[in-house]
N, C-alpha and C positions, 0 to 999 in steps of 0.2 A: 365412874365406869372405867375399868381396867383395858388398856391397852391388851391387845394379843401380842403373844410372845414374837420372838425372832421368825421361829420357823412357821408357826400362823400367819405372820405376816405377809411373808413370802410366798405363801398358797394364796392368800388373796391376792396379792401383787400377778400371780400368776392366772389367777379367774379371771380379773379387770383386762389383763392383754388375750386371754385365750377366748374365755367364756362370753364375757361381755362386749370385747369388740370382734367378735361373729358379728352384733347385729349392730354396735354401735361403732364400728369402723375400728381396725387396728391402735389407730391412735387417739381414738374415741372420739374422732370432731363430727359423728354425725354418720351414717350409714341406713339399714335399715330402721334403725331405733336412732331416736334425737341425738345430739354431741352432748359427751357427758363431758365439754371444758370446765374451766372456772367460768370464763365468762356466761356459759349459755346457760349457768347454774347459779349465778348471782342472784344474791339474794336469797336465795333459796334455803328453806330449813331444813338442818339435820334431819334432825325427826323425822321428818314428812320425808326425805329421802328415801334414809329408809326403811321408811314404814314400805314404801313402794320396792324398794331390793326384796322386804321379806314378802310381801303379801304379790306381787308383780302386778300388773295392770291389766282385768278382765276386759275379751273383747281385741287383744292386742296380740304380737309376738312376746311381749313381753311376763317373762314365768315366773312365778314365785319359786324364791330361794330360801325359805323359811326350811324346808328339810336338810341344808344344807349347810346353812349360819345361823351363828347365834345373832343375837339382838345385837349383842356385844361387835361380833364383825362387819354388819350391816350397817351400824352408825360408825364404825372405823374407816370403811370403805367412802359411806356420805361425807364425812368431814375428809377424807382424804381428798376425794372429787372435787368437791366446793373448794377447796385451798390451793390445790391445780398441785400438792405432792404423791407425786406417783414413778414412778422406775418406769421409764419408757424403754428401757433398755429390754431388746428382744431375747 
């Protein structure tokens, strides 16, 4: 599975601080929605990530993002998360 280009990247990079920490805190350790750190994601499988970024979690705040990423950006985002590289930079 191919990497997103430069500029796809960046729009994630910019979802993960805008969109996802709304509910999982600016710097993602937790808010509305659980901390998406390395550590509180240890262990944790890609896939299964997310499969839960596209499909979001019935029953919760959390919304499926399937009309908005591909597969392709949604496990780029999980493995990004699990590995703790991300641009914290505001």
């Amino acid at each position: 599975m191919a990497a997103p280009d430069a500029a796809r990247r960046a729009e994630l990079e910019g979802l993960l601080r805008n969109d996802c920490g709304a509910c999982h805190g600016g710097r993602l350790h937790g808010g509305l929605g659980p901390a998406l750190t390395p550590a509180a994601l240890a262990g944790r499988d890609p896939a299964a990530l997310a499969a839960t970024i596209l499909a979001g979690r019935p029953g919760t705040p959390m919304p499926p993002w399937r009309g908005l990423l591909s597969e392709e950006d949604a496990r780029w985002l999980a493995e990004r998360l699990i590995m703790g590289e991300r641009n914290d930079a505001p």
